[in-house]
N, C-alpha and C positions, 0 to 999 in steps of 0.2 A: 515547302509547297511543291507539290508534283503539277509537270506538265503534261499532260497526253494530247497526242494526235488521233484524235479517234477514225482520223481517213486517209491516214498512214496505209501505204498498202492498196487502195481504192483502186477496181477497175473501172469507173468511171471517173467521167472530170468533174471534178470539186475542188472545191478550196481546201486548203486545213480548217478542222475545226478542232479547236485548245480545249479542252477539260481540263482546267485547275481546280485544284481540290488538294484538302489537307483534312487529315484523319486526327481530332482530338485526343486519340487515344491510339498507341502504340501498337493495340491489339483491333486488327483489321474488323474483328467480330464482336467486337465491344458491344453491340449495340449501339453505340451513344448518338444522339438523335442531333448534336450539335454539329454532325459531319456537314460539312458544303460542297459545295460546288459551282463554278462558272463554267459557262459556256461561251466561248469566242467566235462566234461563226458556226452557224450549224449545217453547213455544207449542202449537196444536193445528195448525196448516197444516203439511203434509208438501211444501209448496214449499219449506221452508230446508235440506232435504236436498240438492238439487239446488244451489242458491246455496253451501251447503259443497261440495259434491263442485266446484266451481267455483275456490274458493279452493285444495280442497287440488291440484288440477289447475298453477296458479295459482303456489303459491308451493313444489308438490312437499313439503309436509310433512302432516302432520294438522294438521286444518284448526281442531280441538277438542279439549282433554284433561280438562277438566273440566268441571262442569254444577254450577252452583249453584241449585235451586230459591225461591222468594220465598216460596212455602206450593203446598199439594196441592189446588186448585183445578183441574179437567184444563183448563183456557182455556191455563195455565201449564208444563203437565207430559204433555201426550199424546203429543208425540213423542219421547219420551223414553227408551220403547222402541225405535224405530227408530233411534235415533243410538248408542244401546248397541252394537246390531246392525251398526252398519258401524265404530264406533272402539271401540277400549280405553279408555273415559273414565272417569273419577273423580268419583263423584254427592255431593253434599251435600242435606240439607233437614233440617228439624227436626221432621219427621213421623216416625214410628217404622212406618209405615201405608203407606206409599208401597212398589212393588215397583222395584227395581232401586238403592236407594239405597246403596251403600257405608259413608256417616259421617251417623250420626245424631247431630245437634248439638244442644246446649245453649244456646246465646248466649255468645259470648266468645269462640268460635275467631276464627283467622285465616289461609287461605288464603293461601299466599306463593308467588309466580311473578316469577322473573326481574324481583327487586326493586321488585316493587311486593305491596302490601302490602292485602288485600279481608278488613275484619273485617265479624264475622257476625255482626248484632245482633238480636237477638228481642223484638219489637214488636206484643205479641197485643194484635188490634183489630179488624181487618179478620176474621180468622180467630186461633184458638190457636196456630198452626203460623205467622204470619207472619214475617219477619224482613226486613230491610233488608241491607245491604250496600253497606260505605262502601272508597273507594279510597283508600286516603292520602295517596299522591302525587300524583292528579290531584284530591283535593278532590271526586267524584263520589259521589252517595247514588244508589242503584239502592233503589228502595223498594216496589217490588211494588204491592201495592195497598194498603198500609196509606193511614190517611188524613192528609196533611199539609199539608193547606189545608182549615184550620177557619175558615169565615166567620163562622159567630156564636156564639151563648152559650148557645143551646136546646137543643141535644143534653145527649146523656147516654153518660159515658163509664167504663169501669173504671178504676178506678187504677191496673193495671199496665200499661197505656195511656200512660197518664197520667205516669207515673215513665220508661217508655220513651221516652216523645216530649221527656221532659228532656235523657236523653245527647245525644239526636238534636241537639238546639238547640245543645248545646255544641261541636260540631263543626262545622269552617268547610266551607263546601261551595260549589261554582264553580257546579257544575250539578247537576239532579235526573233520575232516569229514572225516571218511573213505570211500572208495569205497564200502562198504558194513556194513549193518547195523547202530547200531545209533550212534549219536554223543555223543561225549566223553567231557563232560561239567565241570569235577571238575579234579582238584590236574596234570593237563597236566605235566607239566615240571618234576612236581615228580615222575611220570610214567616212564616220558623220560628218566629221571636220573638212574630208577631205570634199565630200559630195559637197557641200555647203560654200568651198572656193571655187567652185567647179559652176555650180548654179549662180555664182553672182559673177560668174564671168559671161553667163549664156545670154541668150536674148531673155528680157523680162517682161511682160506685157502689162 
């Protein structure tokens, strides 16, 4: 599975937004109509219109079929409208408050595209509406902006924070994508592990 940052590069503020996707076929121009694609966060830069219409140029299929939001911050979700407007896409978020959302989720779905497998886990910290979203098969945590590098012990956290950032830890993970800036490519779990005795030594609300 390929990850792209489609707002890598952005001169404006945005989040990342993930384009995963995997080609059926080896040969980029196959045609084959089985190609997918997710969308993690569709940022505020309307440049990743053009770099899709690129791809679907590209590999001749749509280029996006679904869109999973991280939470309703618009850094995360303004073009979200306009990508509606050019594909038939399939929205996710756990806002009930968002316009254009199709599945308003609970925590525990699971998104399944040509055998791979993106559960939805709901992580209120950053925001109510947060959530993460983990790969199976590649072992990747897409985490929005929740917080998962806790340095010390002074903070103050909710306990349903708190009980969320426990699944999180039990989960093997290769690499992280945060909502902001780069990915976090070595020692994940021992990170998690370590932010996780860090949090239960902090204040807990």
């Amino acid at each position: 599975m390929e990850v792209r940052n489609l707002t890598e590069g952005s001169e404006v503020y945005t989040s990342n937004a993930y384009l995963c996707s995997q080609l059926s076929d080896d040969n980029p121009n196959s045609g084959d109509k089985n190609n997918w694609g997710i969308l993690i966060d569709t940022g505020c830069d309307p440049q990743i219109l053009p770099a899709l219409k690129q791809l679907e140029y590209e590999r001749r299929s749509q280029p996006v079929c679904q869109v999973i939001l991280t939470h309703s911050h618009y850094d995360h979700t303004k073009i979200l409208r306009d990508i509606k407007a050019t594909w038939p896409v399939t929205t996710y978020a756990y806002s009930a408050y968002l316009n254009g959302i199709d599945h308003v989720i609970k925590g525990g779905e699971t998104v399944q595209v040509d055998g791979n497998n993106f559960d939805l886990i709901h992580v209120p910290g950053h925001s109510t509406d947060s959530i993460c979203i983990y790969c199976r098969e590649e072992q990747l945590l897409f985490s929005g902006d929740s917080p998962l590098i806790i340095w010390g012990t002074e903070g103050t956290y909710e306990l349903p924070f708190v009980k969320a950032f426990e699944k999180l830890v039990q989960l093997p993970v290769q690499t992280i994508f945060p909502g902001h800036g780069e990915p976090i490519i070595k020692d994940c779990n021992r990170m998690l592990d370590q932010s996780l005795r860090n949090l239960r030594r902090s204040r807990i609300l």
